[in-house]
N, C-alpha and C positions, 0 to 999 in steps of 0.2 A: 761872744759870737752867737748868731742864729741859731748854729748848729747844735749849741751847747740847749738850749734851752727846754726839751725833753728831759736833761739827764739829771738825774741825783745831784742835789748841791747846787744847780742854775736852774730850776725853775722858776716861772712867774714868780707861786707862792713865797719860796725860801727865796726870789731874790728882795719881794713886796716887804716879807717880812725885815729882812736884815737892813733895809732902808727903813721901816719905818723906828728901830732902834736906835738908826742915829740919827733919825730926825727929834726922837725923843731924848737926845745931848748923851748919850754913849758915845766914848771916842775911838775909836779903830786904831790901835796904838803902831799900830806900822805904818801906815798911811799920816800918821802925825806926823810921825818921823822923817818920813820918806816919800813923801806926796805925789812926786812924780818918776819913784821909780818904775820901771818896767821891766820884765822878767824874772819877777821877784816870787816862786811860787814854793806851795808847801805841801805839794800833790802832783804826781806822774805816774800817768795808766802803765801797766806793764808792759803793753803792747807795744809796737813800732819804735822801742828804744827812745820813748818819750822824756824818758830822763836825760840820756844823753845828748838829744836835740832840744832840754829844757821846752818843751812843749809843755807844760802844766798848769794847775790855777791852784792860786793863793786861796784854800780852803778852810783854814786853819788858822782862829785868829784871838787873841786878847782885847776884849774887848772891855772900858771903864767905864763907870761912873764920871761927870764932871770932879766929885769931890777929891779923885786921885790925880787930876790932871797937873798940879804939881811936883806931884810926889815920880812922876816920867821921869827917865834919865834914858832909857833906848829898850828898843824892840827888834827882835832877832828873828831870822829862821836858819837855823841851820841845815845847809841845803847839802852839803858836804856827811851829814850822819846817814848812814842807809840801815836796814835791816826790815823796812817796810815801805809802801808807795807815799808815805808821807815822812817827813824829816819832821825833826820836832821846832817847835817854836819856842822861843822865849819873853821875857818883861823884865828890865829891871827898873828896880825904883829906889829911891832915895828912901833916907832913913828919917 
């Protein structure tokens, strides 16, 4: 959103940069996974009970190499862990 785009984590720059990552064949392993999920987030301001209106953004993320793109088997957030504004994420991979 518009709005976001002064803040820590969505500006121009950090968003110019994290596109041109995957333009250079880094894969965004939850977006693999999950391509059209929506309200899938890994970050909520403390304020306005943003967590419990999942109001948040997917700021936290696993990002590969092509060379590991087989070796995917699924990509997590666990949104359910509290003890800070962010829940943690996971990868796992094949052996």
């Amino acid at each position: 959103p518009k709005t976001n785009r002064k803040n820590a984590g969505f500006t121009g720059e950090e968003r110019a940069k994290f596109s041109r990552l995957l333009e250079n064949g880094f894969i965004d392993t939850f977006r693999y996974f999950y391509p059209d999920l929506e309200g899938a987030y890994s970050w909520w301001s403390y304020r306005f009970h943003a967590r419990e209106k999942n109001a948040g953004w997917r700021i936290d993320y696993f990002l590969v190499s092509p060379a590991l793109k087989d070796r995917l088997e699924d990509a997590l957030i666990y949104k359910d862990v509290y003890g800070s504004d962010h829940c943690p994420v996971g990868l796992i991979l094949k052996d």
